[in-house]
N, CA, C and O atoms as CSV, one atom per row, in Angstrom:
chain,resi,resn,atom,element,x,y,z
A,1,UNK,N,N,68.935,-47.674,3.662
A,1,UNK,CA,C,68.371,-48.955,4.053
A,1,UNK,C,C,66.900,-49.000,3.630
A,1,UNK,O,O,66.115,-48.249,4.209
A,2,UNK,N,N,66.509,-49.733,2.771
A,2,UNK,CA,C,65.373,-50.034,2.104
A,2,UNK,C,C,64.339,-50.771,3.282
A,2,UNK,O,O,63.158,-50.431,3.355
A,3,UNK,N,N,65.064,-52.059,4.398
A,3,UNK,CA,C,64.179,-52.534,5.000
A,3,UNK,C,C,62.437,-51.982,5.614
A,3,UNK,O,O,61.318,-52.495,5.599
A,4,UNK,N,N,62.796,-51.190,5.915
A,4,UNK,CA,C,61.878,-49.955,6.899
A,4,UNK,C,C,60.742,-49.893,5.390
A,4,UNK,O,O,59.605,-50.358,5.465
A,5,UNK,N,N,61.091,-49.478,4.552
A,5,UNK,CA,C,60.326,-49.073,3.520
A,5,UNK,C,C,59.488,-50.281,3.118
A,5,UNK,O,O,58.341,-49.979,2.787
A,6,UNK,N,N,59.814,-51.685,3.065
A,6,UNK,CA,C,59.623,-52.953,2.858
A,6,UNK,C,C,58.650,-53.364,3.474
A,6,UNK,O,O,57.604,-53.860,3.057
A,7,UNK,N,N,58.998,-53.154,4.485
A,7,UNK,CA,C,57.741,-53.464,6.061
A,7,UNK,C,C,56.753,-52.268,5.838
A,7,UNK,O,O,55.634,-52.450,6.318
A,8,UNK,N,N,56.945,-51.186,5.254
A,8,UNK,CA,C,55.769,-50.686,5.324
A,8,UNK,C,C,54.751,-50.809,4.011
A,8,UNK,O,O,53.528,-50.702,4.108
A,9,UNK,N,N,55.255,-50.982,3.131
A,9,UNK,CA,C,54.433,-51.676,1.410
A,9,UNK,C,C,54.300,-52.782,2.410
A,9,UNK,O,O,53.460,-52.380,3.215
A,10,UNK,N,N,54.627,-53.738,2.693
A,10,UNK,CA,C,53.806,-55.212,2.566
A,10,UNK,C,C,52.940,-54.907,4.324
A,10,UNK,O,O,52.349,-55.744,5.007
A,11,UNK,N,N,53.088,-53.964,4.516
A,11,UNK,CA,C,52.035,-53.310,6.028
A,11,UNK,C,C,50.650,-52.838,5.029
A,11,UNK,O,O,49.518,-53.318,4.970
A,12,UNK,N,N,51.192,-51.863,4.407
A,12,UNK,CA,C,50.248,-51.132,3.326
A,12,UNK,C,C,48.971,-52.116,2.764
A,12,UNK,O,O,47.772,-51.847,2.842
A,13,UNK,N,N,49.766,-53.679,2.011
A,13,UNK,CA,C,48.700,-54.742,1.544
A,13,UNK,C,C,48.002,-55.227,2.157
A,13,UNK,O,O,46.855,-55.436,1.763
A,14,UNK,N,N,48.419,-55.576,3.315
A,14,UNK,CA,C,47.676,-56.215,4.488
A,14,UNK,C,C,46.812,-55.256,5.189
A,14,UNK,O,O,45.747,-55.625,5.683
A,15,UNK,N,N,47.232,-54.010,5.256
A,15,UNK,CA,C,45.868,-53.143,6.231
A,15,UNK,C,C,44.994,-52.206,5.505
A,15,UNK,O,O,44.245,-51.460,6.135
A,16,UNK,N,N,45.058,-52.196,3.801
A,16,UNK,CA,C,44.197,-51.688,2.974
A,16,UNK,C,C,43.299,-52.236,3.202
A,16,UNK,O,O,42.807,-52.236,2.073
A,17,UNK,N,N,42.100,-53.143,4.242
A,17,UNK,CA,C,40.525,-53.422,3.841
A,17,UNK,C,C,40.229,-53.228,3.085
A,17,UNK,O,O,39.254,-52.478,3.045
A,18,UNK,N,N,41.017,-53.911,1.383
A,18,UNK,CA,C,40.690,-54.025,0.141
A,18,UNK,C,C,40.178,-55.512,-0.056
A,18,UNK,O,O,40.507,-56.312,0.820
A,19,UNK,N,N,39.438,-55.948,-1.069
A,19,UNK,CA,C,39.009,-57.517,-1.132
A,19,UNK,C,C,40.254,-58.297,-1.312
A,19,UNK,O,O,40.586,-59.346,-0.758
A,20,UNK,N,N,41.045,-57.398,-2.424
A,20,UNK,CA,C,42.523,-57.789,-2.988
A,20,UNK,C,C,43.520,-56.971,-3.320
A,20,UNK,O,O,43.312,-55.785,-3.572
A,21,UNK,N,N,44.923,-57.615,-3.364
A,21,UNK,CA,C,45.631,-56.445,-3.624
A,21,UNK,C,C,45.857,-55.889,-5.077
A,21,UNK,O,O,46.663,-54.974,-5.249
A,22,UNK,N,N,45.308,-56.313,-5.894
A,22,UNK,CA,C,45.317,-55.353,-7.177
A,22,UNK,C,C,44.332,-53.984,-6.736
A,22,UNK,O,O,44.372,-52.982,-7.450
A,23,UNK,N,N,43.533,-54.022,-5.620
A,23,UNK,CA,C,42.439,-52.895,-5.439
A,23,UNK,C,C,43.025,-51.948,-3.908
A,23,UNK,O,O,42.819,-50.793,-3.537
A,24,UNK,N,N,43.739,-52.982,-3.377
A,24,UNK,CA,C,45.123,-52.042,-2.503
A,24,UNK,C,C,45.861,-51.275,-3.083
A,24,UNK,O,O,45.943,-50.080,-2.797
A,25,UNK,N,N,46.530,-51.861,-4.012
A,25,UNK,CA,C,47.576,-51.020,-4.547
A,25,UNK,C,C,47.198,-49.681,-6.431
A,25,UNK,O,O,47.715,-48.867,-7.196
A,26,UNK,N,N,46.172,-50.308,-6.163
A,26,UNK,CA,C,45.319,-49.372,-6.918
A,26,UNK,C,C,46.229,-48.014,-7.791
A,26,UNK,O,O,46.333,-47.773,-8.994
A,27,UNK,N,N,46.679,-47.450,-6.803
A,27,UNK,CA,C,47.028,-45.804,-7.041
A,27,UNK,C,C,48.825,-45.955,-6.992
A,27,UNK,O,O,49.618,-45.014,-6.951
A,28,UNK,N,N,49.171,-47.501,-7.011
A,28,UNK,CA,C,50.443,-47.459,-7.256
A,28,UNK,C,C,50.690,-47.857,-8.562
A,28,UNK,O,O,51.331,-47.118,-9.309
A,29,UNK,N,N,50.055,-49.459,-9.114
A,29,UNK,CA,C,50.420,-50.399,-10.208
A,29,UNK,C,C,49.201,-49.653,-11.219
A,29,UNK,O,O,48.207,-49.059,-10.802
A,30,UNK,N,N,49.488,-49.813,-12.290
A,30,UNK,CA,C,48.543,-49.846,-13.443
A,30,UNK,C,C,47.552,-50.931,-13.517
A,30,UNK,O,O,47.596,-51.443,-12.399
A,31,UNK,N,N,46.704,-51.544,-14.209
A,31,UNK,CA,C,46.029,-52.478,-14.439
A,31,UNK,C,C,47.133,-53.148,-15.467
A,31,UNK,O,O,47.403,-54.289,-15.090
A,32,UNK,N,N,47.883,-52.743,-16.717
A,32,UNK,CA,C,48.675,-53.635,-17.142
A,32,UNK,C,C,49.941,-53.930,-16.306
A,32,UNK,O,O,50.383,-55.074,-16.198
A,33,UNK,N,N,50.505,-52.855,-15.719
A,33,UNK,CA,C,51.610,-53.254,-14.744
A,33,UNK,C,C,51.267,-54.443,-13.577
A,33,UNK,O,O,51.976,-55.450,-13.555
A,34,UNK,N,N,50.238,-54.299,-12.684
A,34,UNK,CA,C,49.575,-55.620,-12.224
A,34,UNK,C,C,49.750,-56.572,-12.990
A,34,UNK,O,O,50.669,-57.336,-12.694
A,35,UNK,N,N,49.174,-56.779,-13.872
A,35,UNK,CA,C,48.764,-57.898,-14.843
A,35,UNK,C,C,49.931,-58.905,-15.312
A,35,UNK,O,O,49.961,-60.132,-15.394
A,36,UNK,N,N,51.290,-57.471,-15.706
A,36,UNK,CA,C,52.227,-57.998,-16.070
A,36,UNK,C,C,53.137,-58.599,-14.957
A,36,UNK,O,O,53.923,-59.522,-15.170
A,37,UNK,N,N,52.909,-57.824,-13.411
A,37,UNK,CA,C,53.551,-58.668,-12.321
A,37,UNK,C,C,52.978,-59.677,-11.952
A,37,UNK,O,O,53.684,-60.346,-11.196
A,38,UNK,N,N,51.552,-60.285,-12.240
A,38,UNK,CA,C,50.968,-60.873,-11.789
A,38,UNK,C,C,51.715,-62.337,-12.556
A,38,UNK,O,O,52.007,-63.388,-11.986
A,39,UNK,N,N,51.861,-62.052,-13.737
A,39,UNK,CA,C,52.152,-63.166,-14.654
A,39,UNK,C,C,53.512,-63.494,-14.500
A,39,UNK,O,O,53.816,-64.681,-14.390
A,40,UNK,N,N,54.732,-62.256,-14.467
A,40,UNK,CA,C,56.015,-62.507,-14.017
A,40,UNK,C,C,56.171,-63.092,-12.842
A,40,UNK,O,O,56.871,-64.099,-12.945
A,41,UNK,N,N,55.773,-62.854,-11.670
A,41,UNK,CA,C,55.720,-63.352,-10.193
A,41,UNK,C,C,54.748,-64.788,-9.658
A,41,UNK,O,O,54.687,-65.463,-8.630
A,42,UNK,N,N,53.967,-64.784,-11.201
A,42,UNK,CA,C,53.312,-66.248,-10.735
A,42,UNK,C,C,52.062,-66.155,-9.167
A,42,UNK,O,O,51.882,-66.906,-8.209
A,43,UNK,N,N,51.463,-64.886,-9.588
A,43,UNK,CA,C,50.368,-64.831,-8.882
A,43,UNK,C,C,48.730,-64.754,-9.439
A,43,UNK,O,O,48.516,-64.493,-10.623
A,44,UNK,N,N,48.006,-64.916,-8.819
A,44,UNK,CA,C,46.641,-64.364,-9.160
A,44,UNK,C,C,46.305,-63.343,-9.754
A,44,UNK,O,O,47.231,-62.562,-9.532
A,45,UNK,N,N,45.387,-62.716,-10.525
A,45,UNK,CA,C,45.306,-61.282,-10.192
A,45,UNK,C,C,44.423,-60.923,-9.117
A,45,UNK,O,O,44.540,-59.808,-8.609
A,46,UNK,N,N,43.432,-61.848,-8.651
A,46,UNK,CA,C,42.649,-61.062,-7.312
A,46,UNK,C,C,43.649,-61.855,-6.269
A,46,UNK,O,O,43.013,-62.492,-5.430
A,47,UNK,N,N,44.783,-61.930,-6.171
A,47,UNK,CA,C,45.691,-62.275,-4.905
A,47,UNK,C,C,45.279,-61.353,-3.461
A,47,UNK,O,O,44.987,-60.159,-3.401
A,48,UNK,N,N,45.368,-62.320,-2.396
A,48,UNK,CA,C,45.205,-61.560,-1.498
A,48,UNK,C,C,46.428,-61.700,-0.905
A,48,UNK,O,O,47.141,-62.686,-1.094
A,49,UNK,N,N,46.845,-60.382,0.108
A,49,UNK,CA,C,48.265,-60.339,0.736
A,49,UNK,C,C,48.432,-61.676,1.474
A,49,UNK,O,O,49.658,-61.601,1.550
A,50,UNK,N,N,48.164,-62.770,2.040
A,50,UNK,CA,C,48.009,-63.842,2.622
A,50,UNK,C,C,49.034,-64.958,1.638
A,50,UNK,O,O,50.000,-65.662,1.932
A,51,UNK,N,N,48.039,-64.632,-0.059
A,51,UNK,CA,C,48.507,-65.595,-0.576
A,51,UNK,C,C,49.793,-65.525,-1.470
A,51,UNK,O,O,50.049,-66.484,-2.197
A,52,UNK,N,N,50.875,-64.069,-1.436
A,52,UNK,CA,C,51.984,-64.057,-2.092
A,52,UNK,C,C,52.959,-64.431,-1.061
A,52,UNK,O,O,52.739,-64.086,0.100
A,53,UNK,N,N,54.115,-65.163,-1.389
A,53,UNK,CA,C,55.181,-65.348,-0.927
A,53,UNK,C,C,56.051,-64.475,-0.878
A,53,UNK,O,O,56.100,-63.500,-1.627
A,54,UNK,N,N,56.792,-64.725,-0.028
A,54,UNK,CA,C,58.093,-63.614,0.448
A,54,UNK,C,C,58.546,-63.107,-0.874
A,54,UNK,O,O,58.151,-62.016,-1.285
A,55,UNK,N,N,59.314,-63.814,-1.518
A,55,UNK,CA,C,59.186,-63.753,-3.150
A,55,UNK,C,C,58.783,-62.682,-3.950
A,55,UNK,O,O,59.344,-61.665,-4.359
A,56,UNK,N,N,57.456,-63.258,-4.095
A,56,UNK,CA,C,56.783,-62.397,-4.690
A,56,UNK,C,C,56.317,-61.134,-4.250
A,56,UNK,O,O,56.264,-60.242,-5.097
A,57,UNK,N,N,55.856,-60.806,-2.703
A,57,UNK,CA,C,55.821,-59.597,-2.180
A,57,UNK,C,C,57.422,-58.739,-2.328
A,57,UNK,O,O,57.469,-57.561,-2.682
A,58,UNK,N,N,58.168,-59.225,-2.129
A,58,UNK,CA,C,59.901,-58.499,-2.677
A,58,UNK,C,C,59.852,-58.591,-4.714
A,58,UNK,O,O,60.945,-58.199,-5.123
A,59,UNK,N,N,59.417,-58.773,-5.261
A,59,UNK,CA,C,59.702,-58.612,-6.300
A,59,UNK,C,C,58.513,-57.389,-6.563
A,59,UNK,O,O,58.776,-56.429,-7.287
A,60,UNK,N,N,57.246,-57.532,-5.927
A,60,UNK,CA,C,56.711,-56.161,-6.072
A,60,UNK,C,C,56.557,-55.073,-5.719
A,60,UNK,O,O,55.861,-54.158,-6.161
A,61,UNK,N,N,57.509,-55.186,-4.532
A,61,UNK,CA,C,58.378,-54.152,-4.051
A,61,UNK,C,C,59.203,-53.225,-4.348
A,61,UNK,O,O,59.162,-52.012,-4.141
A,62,UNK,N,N,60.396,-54.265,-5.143
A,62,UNK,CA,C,61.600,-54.606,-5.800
A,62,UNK,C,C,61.174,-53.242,-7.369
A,62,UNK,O,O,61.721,-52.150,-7.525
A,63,UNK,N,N,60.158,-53.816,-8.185
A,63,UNK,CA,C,59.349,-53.334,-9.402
A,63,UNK,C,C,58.361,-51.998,-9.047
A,63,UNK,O,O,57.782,-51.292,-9.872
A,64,UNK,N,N,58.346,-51.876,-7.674
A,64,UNK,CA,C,58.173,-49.950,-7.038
A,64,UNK,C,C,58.860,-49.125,-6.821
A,64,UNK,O,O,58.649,-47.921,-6.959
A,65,UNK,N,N,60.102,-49.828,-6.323
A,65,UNK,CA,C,61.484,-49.235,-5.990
A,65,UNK,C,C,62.109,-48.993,-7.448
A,65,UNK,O,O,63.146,-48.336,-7.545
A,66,UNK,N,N,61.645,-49.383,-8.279
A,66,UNK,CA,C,62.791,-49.233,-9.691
A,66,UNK,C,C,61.661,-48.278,-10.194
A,66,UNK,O,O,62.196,-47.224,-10.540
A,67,UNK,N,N,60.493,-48.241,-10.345
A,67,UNK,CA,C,59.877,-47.399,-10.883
A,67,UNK,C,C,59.724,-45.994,-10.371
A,67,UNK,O,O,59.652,-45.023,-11.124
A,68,UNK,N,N,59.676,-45.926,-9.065
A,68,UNK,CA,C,60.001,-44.216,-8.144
A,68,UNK,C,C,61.446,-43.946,-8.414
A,68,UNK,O,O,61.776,-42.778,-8.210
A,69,UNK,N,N,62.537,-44.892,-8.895
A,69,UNK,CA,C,63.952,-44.345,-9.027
A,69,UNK,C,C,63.972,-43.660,-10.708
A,69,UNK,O,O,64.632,-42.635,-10.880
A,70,UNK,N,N,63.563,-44.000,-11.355
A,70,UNK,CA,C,63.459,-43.330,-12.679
A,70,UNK,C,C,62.546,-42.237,-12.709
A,70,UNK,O,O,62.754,-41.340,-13.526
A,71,UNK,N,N,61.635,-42.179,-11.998
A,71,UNK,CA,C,60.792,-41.155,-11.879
A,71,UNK,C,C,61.582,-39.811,-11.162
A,71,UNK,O,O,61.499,-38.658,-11.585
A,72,UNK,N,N,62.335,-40.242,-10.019
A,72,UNK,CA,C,63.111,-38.992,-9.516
A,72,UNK,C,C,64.358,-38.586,-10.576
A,72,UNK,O,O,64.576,-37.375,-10.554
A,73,UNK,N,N,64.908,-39.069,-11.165
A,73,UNK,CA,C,66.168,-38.130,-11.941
A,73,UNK,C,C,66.250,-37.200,-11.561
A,73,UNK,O,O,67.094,-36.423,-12.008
């Protein structure tokens, strides 16, 4: 069950006391991986957790979860 994990990334954006979440998630996304979710998901790049939609917080979720699954093999 992924839920649990869900609630805690979009816990993670919101309680980083970062200006934004490209500087929250820092040590997860790349600067082009951002860039490129930013543009796929139809966000900002200085987005703050406030201003993504359900949506879009699950699709960058969604694009962490696929990237830690190829990484474990």
């Amino acid at each position: 069950d992924l839920v649990p994990y869900y609630r805690e990334f979009v816990q993670y954006g919101f309680e980083s006391w970062k200006p934004n979440l490209q500087l929250a998630f820092k040590n997860i996304f790349t600067y082009k991986q951002w860039k490129r979710l930013a543009r796929d998901l139809d966000f900002p790049l200085n987005a703050t957790p406030t201003e993504l939609s359900f949506e879009q917080w699950l699709g960058l979720y969604h694009f962490c979860v696929s990237r830690a699954r190829v990484g474990i093999k």
